[in-house]
C-alpha positions in Angstrom: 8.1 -1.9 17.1 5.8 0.3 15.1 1.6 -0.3 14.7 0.3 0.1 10.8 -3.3 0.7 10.7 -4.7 0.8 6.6 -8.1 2.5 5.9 -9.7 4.4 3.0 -10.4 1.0 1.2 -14.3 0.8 -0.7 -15.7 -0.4 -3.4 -15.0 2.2 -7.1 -16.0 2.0 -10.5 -13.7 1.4 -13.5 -12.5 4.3 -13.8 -12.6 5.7 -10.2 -9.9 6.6 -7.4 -9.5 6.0 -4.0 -6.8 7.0 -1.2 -5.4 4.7 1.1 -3.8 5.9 4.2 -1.0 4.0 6.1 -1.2 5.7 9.7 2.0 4.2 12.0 2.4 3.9 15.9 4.9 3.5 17.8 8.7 3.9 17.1 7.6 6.1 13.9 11.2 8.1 13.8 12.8 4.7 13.3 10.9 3.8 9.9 13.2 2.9 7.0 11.0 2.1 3.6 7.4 1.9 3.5 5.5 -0.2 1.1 1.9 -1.3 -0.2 1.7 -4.5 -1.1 -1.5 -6.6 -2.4 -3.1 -10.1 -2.4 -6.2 -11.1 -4.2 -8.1 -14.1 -3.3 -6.1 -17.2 -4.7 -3.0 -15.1 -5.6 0.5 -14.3 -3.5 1.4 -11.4 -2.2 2.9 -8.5 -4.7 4.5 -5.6 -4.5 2.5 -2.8 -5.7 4.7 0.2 -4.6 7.4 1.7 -2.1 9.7 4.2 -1.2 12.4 5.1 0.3 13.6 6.7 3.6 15.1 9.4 0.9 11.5 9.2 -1.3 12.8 7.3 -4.0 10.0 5.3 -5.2 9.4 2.2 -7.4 6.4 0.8 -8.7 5.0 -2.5 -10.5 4.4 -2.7 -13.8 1.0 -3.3 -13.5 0.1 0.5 -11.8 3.2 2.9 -13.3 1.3 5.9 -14.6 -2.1 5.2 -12.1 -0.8 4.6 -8.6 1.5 7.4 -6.7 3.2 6.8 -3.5 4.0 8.5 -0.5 5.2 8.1 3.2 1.2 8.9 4.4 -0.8 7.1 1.3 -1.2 4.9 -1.5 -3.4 7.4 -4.2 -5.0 4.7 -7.2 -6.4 6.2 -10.0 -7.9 4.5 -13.0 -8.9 1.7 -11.3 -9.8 -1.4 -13.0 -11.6 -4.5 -12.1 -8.4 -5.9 -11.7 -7.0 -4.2 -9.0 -9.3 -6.2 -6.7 -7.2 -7.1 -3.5 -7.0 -6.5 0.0 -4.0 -3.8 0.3 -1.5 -4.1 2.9 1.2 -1.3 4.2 4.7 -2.7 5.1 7.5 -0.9 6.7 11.2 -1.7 8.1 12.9 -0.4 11.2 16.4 1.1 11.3 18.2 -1.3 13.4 15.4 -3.9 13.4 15.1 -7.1 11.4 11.7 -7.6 11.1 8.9 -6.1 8.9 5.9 -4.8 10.1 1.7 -5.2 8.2 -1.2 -3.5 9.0 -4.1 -5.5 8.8 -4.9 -5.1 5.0 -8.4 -3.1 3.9 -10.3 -4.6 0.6 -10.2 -2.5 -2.8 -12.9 -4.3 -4.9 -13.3 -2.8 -8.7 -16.9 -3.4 -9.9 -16.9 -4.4 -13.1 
């Protein structure tokens, strides 16, 4: 099993940035992909970025060009109203079948 805990979530300005950290507990050598996903109030669930054991990395169309991924954070710059949502990490086990959340922490854009 392996523990996600999100933070580094606020309220920004159009405009503005934030960093959200991912830190993982547990059986962290055993971590496949990694992903941030998002869900604003009424809305499913979406992918917003992950990456690979090898750091391959894909992103949705909707943050190409503001969002950049790695195995630690989620960087978001240019952040619009928009982007609104309460931000999850995700991660997969070698070996495991299930995938694992952290708890989500609330982005809110001001508008």
């Amino acid at each position: 099993q392996v523990q996600l805990v999100e933070s580094g979530g606020g309220l920004v300005q159009p405009g503005g940035s934030l960093r959200l950290s991912c830190a993982a507990s547990g059986s962290i050598l055993r971590i496949n992909n990694m992903g941030w996903y998002r869900q604003a109030p009424g809305k499913l669930r979406e992918l917003v970025a992950r990456i690979t054991t090898g750091g391959s990395t894909n992103y949705a169309d909707f943050v190409k060009g503001r969002f950049t991924i790695s195995r630690d954070y989620l960087q978001m710059n240019s952040l619009k109203p928009e982007d609104t949502a309460v931000y999850y990490c995700r991660a997969d086990l070698f070996g495991d079948q299930n995938v694992y959340w952290g708890q989500g922490t609330q982005v809110t854009g001001s508008s």
